[in-house]
mmCIF file as gemmi writes it, N, C-alpha and C atoms, coordinates in Angstrom:
data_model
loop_
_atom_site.group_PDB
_atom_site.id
_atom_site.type_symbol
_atom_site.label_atom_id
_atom_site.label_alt_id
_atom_site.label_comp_id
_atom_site.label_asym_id
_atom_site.label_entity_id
_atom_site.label_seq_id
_atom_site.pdbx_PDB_ins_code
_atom_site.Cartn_x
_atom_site.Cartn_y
_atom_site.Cartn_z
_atom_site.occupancy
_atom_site.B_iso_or_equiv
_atom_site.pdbx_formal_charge
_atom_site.auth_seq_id
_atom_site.auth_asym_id
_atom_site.pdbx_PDB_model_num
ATOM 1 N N . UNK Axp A 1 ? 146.332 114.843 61.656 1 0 ? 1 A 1
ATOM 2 C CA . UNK Axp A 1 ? 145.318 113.903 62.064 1 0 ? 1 A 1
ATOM 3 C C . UNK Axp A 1 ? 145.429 113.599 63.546 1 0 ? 1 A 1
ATOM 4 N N . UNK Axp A 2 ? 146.511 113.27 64.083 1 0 ? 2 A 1
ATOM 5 C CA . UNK Axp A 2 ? 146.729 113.114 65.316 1 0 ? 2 A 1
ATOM 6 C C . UNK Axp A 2 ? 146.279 114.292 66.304 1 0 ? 2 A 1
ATOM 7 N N . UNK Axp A 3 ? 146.978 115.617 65.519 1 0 ? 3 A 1
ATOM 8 C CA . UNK Axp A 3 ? 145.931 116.505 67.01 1 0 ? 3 A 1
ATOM 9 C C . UNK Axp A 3 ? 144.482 116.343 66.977 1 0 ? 3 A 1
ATOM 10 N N . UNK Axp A 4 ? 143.801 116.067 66.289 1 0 ? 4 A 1
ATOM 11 C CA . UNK Axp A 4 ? 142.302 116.659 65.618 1 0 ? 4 A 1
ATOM 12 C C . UNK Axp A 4 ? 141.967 115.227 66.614 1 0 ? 4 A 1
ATOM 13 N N . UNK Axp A 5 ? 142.289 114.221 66.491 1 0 ? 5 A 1
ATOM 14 C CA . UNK Axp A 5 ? 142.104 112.903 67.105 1 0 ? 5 A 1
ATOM 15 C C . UNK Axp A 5 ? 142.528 112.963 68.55 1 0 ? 5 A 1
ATOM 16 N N . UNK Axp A 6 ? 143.195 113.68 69.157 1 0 ? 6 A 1
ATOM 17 C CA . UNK Axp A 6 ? 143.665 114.13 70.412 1 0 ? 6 A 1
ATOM 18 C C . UNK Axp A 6 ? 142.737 114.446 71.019 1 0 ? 6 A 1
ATOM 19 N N . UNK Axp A 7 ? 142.044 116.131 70.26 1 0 ? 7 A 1
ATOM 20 C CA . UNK Axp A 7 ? 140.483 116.434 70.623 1 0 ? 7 A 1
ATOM 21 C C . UNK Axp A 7 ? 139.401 115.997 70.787 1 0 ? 7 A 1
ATOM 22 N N . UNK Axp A 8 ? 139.547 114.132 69.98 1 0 ? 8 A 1
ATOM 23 C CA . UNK Axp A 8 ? 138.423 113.465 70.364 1 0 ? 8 A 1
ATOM 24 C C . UNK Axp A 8 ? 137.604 114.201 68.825 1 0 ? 8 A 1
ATOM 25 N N . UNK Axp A 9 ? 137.755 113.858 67.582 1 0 ? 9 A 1
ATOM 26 C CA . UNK Axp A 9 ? 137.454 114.296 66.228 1 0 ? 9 A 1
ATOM 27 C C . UNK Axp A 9 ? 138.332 113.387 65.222 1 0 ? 9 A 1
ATOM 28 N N . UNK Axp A 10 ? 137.158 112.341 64.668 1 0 ? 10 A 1
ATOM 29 C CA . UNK Axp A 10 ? 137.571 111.948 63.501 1 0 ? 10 A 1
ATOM 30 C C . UNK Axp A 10 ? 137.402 112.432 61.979 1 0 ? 10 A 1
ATOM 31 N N . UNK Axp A 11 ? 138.588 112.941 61.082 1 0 ? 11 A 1
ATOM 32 C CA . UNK Axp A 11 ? 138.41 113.4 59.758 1 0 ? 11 A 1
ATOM 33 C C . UNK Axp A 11 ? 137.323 112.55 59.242 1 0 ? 11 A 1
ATOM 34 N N . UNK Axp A 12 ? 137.181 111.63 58.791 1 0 ? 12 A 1
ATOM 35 C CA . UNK Axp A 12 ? 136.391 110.012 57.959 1 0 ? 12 A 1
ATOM 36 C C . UNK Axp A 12 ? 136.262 110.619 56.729 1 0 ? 12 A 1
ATOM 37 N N . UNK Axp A 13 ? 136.793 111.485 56.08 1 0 ? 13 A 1
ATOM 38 C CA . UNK Axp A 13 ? 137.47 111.554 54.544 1 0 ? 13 A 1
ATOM 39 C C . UNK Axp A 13 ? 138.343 112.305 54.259 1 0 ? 13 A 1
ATOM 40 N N . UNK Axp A 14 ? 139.184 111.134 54.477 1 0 ? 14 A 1
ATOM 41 C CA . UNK Axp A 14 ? 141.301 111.57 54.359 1 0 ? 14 A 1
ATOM 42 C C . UNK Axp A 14 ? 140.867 111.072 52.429 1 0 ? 14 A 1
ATOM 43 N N . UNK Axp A 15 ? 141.426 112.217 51.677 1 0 ? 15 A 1
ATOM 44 C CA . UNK Axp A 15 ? 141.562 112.023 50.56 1 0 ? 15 A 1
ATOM 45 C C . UNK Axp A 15 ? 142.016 113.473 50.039 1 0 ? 15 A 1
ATOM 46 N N . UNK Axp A 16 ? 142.537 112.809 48.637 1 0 ? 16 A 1
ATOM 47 C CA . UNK Axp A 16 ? 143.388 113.548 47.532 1 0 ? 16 A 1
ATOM 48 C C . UNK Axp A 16 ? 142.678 115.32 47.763 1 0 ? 16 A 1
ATOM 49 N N . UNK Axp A 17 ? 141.695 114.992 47.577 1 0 ? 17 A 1
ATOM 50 C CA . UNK Axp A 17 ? 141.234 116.933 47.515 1 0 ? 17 A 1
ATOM 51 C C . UNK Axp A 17 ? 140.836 117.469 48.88 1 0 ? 17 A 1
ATOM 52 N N . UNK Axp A 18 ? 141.38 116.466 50.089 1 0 ? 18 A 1
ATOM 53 C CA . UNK Axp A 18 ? 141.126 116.906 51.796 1 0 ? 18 A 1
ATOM 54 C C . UNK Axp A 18 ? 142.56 117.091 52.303 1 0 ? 18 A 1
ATOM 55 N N . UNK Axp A 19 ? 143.134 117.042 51.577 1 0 ? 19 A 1
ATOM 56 C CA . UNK Axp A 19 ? 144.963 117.253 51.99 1 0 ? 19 A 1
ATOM 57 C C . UNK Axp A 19 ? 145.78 117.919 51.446 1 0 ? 19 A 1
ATOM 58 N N . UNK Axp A 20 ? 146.454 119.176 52.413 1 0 ? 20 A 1
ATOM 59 C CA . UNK Axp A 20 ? 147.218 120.144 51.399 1 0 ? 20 A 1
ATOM 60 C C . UNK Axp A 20 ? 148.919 119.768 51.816 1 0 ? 20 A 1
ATOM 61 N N . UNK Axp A 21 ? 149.814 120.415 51.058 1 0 ? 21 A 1
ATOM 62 C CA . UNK Axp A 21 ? 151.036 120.537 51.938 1 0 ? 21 A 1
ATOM 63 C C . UNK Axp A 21 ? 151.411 121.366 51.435 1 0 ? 21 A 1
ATOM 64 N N . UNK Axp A 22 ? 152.247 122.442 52.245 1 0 ? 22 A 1
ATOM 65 C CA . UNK Axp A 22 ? 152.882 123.2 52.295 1 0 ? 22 A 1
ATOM 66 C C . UNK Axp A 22 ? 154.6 123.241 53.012 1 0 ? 22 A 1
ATOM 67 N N . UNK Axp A 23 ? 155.247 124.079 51.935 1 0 ? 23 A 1
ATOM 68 C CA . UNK Axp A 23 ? 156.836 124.49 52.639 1 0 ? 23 A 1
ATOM 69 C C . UNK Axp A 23 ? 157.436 125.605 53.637 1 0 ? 23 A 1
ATOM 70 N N . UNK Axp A 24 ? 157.644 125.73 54.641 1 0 ? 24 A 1
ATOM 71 C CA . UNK Axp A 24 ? 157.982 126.505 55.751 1 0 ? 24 A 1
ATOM 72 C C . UNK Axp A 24 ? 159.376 126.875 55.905 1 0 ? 24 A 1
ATOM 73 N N . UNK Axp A 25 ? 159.687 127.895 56.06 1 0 ? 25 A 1
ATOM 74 C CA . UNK Axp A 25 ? 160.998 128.055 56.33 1 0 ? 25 A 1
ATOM 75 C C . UNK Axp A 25 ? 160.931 128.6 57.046 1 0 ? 25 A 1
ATOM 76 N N . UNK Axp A 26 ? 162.475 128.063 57.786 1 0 ? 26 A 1
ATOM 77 C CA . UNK Axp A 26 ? 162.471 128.606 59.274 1 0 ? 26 A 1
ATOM 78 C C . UNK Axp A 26 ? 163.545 129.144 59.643 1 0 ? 26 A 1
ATOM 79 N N . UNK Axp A 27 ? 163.718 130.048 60.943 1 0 ? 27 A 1
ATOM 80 C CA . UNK Axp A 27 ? 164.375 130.984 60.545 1 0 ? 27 A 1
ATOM 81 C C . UNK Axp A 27 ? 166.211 130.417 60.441 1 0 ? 27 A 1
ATOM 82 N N . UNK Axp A 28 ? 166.564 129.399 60.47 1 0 ? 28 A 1
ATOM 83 C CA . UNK Axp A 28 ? 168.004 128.969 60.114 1 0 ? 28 A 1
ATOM 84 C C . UNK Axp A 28 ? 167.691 128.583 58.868 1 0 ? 28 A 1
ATOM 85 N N . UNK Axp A 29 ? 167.278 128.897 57.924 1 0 ? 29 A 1
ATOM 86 C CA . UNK Axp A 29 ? 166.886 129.128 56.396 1 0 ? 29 A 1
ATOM 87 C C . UNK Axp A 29 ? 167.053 127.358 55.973 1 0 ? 29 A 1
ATOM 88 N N . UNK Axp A 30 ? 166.572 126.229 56.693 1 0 ? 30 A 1
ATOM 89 C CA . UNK Axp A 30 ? 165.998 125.67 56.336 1 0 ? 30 A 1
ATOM 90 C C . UNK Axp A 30 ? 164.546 125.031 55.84 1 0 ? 30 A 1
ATOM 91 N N . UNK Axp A 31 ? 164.292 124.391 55.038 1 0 ? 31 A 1
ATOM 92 C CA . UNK Axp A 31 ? 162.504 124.046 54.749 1 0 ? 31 A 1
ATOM 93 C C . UNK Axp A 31 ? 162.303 123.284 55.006 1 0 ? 31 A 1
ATOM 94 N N . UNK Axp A 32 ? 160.848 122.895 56.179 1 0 ? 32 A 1
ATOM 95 C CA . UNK Axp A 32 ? 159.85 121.909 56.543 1 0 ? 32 A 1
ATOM 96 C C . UNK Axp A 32 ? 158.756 121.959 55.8 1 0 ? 32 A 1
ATOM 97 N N . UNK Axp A 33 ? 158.57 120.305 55.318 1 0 ? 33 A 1
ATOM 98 C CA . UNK Axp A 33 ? 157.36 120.505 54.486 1 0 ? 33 A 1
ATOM 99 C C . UNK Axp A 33 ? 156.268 120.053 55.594 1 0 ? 33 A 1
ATOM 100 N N . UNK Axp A 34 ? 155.564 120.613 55.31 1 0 ? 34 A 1
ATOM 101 C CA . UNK Axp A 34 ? 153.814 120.566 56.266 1 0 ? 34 A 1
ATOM 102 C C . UNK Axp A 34 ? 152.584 120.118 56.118 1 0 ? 34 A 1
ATOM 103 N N . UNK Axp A 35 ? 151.579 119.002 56.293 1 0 ? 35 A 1
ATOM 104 C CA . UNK Axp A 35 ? 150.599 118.586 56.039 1 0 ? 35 A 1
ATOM 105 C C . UNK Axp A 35 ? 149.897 118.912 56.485 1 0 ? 35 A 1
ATOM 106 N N . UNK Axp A 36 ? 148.772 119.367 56.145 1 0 ? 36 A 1
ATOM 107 C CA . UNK Axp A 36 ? 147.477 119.677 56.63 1 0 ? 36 A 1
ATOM 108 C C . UNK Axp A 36 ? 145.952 119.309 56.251 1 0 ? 36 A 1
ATOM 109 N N . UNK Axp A 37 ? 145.019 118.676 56.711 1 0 ? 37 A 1
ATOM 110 C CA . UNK Axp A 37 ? 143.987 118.187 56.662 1 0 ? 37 A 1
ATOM 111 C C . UNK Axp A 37 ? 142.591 119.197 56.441 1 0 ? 37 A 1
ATOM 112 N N . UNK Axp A 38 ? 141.875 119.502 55.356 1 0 ? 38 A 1
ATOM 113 C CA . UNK Axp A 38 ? 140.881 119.902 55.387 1 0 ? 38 A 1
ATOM 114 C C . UNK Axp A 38 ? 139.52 119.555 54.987 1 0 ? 38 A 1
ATOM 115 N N . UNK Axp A 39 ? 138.249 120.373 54.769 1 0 ? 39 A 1
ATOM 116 C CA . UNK Axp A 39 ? 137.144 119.721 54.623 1 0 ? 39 A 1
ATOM 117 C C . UNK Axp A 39 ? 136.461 118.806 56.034 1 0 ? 39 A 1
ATOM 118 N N . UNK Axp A 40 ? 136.272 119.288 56.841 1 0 ? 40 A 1
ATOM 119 C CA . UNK Axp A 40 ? 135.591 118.576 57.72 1 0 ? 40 A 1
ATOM 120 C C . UNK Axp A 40 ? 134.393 118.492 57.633 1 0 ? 40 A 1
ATOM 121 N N . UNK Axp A 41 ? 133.638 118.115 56.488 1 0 ? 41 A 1
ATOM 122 C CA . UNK Axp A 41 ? 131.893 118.379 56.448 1 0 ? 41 A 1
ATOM 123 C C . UNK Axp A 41 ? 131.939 116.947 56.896 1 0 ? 41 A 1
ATOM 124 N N . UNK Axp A 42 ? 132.656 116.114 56.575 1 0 ? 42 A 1
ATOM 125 C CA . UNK Axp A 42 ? 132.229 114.421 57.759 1 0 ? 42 A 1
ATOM 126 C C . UNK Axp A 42 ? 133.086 114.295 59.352 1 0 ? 42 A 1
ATOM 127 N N . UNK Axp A 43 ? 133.336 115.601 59.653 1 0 ? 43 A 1
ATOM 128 C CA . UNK Axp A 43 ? 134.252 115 60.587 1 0 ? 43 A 1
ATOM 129 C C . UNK Axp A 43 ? 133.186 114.598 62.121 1 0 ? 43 A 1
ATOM 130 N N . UNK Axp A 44 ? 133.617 114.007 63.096 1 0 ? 44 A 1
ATOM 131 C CA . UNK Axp A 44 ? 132.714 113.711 64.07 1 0 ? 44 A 1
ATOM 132 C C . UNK Axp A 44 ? 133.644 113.021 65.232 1 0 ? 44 A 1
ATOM 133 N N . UNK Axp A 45 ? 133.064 113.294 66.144 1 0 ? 45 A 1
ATOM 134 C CA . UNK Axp A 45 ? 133.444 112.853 67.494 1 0 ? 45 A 1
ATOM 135 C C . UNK Axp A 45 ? 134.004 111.278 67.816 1 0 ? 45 A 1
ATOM 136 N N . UNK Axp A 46 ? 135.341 111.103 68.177 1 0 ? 46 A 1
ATOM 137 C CA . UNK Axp A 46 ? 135.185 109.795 68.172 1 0 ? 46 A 1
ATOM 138 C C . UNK Axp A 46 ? 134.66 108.791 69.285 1 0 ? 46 A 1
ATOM 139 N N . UNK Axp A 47 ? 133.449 108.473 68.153 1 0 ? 47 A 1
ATOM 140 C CA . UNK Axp A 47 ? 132.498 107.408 69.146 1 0 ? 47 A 1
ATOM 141 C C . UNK Axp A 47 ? 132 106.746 68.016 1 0 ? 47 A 1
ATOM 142 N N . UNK Axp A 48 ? 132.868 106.262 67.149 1 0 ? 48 A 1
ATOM 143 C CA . UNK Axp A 48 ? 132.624 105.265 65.967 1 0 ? 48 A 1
ATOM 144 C C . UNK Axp A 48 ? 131.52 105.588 65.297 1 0 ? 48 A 1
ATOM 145 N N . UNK Axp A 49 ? 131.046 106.639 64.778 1 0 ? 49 A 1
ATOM 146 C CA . UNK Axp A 49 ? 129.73 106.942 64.626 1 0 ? 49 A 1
ATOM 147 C C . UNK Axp A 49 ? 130.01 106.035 62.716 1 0 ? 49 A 1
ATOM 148 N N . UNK Axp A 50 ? 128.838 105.338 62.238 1 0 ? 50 A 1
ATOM 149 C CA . UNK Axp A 50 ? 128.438 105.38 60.983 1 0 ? 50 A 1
ATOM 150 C C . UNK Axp A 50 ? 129.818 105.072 59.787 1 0 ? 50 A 1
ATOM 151 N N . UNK Axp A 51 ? 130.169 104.827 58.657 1 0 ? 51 A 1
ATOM 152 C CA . UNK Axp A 51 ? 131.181 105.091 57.814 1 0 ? 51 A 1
ATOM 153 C C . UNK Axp A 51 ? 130.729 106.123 56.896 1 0 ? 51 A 1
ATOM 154 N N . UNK Axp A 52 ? 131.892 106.633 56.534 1 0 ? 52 A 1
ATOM 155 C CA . UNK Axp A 52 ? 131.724 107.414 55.167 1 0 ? 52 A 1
ATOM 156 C C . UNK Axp A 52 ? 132.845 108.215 54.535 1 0 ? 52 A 1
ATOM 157 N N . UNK Axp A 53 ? 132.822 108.692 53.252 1 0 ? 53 A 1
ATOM 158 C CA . UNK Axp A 53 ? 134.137 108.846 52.812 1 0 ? 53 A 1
ATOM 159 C C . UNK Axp A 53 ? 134.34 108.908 51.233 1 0 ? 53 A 1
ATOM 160 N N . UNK Axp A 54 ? 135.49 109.414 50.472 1 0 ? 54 A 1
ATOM 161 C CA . UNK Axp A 54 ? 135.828 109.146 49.019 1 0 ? 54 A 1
ATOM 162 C C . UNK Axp A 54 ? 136.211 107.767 48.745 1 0 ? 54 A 1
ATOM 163 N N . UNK Axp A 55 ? 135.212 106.868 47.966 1 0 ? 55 A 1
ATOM 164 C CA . UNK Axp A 55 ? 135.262 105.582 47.729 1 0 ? 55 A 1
ATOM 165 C C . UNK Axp A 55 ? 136.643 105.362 47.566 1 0 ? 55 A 1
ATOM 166 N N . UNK Axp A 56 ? 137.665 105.887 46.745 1 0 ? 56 A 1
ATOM 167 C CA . UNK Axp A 56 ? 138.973 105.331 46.066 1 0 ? 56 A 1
ATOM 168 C C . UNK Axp A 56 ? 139.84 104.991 47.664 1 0 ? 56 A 1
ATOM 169 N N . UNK Axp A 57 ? 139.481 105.904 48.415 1 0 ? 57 A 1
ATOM 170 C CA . UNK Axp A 57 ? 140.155 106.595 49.661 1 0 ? 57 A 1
ATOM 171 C C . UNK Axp A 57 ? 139.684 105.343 50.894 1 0 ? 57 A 1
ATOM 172 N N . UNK Axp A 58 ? 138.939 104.685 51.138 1 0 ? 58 A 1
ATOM 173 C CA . UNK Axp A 58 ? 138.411 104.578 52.379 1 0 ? 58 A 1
ATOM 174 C C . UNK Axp A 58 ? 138.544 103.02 52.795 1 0 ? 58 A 1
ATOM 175 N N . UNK Axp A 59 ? 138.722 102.689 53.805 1 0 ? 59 A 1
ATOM 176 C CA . UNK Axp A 59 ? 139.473 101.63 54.222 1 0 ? 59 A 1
ATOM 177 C C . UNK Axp A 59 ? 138.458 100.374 53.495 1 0 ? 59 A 1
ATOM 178 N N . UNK Axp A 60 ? 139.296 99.276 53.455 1 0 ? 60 A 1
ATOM 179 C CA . UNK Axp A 60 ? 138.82 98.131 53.186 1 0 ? 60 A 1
ATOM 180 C C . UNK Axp A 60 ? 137.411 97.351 54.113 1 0 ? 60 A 1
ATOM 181 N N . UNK Axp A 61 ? 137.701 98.138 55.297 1 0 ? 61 A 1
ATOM 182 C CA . UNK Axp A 61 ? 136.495 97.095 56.429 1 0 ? 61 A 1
ATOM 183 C C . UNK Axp A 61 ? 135.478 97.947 55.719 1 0 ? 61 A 1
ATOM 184 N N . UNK Axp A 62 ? 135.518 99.087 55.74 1 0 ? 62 A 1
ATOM 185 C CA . UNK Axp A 62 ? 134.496 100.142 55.508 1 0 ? 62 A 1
ATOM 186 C C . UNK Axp A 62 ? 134.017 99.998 54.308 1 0 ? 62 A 1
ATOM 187 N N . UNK Axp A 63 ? 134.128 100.046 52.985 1 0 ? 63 A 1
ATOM 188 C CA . UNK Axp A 63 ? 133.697 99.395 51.887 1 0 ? 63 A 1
ATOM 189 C C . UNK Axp A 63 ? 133.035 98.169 51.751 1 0 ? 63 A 1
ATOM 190 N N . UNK Axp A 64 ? 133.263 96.645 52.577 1 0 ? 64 A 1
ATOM 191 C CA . UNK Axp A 64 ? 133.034 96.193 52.587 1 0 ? 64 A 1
ATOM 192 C C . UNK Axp A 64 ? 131.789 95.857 53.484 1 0 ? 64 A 1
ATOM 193 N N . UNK Axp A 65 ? 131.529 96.609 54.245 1 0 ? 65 A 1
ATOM 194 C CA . UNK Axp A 65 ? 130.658 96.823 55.188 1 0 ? 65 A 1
ATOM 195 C C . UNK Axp A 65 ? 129.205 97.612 54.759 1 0 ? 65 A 1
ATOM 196 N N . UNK Axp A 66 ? 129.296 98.194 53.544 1 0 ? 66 A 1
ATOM 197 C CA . UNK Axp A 66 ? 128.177 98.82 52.891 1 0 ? 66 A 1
ATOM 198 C C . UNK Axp A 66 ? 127.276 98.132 52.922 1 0 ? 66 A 1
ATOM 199 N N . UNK Axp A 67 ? 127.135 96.761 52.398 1 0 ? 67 A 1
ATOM 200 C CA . UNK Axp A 67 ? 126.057 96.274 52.496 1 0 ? 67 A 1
ATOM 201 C C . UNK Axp A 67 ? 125.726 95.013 53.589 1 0 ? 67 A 1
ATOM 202 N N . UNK Axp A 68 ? 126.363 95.078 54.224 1 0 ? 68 A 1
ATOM 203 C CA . UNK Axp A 68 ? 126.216 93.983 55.324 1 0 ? 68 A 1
ATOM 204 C C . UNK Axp A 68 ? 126.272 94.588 56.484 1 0 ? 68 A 1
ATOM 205 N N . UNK Axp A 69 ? 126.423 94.298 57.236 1 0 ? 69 A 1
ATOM 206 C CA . UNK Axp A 69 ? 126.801 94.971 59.005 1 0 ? 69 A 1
ATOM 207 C C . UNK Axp A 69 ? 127.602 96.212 58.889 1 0 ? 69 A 1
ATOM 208 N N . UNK Axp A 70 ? 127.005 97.18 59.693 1 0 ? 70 A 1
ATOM 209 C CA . UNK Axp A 70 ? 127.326 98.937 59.89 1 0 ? 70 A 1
ATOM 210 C C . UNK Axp A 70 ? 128.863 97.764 60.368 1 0 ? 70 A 1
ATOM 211 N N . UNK Axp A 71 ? 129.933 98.781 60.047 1 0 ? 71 A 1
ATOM 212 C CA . UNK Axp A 71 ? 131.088 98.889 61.005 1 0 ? 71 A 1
ATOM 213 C C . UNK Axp A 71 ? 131.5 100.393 61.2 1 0 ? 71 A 1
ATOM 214 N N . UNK Axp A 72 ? 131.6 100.586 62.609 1 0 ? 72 A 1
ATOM 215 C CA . UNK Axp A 72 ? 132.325 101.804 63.255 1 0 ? 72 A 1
ATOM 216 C C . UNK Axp A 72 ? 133.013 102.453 62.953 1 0 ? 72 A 1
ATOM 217 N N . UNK Axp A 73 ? 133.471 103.564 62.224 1 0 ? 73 A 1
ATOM 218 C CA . UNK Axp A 73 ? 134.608 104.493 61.615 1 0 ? 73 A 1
ATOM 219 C C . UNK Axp A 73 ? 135.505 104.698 62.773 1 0 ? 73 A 1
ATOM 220 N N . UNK Axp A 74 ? 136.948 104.462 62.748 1 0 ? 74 A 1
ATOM 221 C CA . UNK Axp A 74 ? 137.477 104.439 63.74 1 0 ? 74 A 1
ATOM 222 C C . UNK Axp A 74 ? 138.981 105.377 63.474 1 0 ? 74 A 1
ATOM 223 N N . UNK Axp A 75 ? 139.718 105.478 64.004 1 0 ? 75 A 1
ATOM 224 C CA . UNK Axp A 75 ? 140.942 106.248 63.625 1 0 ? 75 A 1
ATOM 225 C C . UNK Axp A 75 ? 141.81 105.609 62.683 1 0 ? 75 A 1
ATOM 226 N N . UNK Axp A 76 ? 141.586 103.897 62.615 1 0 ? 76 A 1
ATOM 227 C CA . UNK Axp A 76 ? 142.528 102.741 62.141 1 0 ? 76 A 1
ATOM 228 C C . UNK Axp A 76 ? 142.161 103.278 60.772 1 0 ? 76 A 1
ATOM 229 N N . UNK Axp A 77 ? 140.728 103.478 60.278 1 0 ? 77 A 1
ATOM 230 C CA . UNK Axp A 77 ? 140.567 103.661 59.306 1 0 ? 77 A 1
ATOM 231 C C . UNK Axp A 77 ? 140.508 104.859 58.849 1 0 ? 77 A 1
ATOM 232 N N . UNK Axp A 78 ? 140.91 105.755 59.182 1 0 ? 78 A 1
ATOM 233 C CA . UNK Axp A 78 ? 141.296 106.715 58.532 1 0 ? 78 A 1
ATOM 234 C C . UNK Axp A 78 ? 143.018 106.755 58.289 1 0 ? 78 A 1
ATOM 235 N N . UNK Axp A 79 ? 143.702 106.414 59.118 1 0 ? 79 A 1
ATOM 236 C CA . UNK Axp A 79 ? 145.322 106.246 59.007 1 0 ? 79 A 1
ATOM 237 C C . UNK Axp A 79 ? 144.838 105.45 57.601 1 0 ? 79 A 1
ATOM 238 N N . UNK Axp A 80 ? 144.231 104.174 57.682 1 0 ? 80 A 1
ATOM 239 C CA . UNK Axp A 80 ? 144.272 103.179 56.03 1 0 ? 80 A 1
ATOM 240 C C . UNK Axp A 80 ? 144.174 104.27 54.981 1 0 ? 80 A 1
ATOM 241 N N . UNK Axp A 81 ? 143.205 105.42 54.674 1 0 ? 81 A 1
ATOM 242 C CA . UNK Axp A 81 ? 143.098 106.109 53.742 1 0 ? 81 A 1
ATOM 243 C C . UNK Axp A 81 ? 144.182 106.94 53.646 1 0 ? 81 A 1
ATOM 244 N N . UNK Axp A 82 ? 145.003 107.541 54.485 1 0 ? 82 A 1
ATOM 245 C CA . UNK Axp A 82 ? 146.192 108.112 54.46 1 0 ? 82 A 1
ATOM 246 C C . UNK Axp A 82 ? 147.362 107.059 53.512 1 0 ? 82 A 1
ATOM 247 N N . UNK Axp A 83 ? 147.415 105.684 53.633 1 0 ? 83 A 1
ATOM 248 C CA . UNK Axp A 83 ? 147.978 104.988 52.778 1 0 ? 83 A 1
ATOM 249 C C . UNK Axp A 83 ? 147.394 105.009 51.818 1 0 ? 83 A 1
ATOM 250 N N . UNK Axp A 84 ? 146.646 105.071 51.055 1 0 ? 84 A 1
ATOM 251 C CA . UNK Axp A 84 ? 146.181 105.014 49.674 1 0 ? 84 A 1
ATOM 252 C C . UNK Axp A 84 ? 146.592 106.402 49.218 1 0 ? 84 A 1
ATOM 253 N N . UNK Axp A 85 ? 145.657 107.446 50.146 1 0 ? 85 A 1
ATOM 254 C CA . UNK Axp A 85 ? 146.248 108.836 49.444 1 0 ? 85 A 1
ATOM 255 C C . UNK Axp A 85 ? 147.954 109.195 48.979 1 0 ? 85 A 1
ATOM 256 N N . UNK Axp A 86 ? 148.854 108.248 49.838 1 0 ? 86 A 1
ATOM 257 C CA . UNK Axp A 86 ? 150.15 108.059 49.352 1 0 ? 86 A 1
ATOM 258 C C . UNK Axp A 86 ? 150.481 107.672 48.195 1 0 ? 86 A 1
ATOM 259 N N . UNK Axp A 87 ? 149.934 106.566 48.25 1 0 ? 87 A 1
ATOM 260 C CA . UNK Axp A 87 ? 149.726 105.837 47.435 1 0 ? 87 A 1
ATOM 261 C C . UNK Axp A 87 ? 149.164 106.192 45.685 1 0 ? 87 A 1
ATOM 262 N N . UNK Axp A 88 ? 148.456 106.984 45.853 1 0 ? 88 A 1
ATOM 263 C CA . UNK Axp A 88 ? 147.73 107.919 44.723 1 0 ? 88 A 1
ATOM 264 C C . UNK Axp A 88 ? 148.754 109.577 44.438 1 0 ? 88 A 1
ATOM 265 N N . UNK Axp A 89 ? 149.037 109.484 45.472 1 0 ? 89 A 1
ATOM 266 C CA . UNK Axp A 89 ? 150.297 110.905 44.875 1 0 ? 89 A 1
ATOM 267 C C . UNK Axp A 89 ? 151.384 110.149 44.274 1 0 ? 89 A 1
């Protein structure tokens, strides 16, 4: 998440079937496990554009914001869905 956010690109649906991990070994025959982020059909530039996302997954401002005042999709809220997806494994 952090490089993709480096580039100036927010995921805005961190969830259970957008996240893989994988085991690496390296060559002193130890294993790193590896996360990786996929599915970018919402991803977008960060300039707070709009919310959106897997309901179970998506931050509290953002849910709550459906029917009242747009709030900005921001990086805060995608790190929040990274806690739930923990949370749910």
């Amino acid at each position: 998440h952090k490089q993709i956010w480096l580039l100036g690109i927010l995921h805005r649906d961190i969830s259970i079937n957008n996240a893989m991990m994988y085991e690496e070994v390296l060559l002193d025959g130890t294993v790193r496990v590896q996360g990786l982020l996929i599915d970018f059909d919402y991803a977008t530039k960060v300039d707070g554009s709009n919310c959106t996302g897997t309901l179970p997954f998506m931050a509290i401002e953002l849910l709550r914001a459906v029917n009242n005042k747009p709030v900005k999709h921001t990086a805060a809220h995608d790190l929040e869905s990274f806690i739930y997806l923990l949370c749910w494994i």
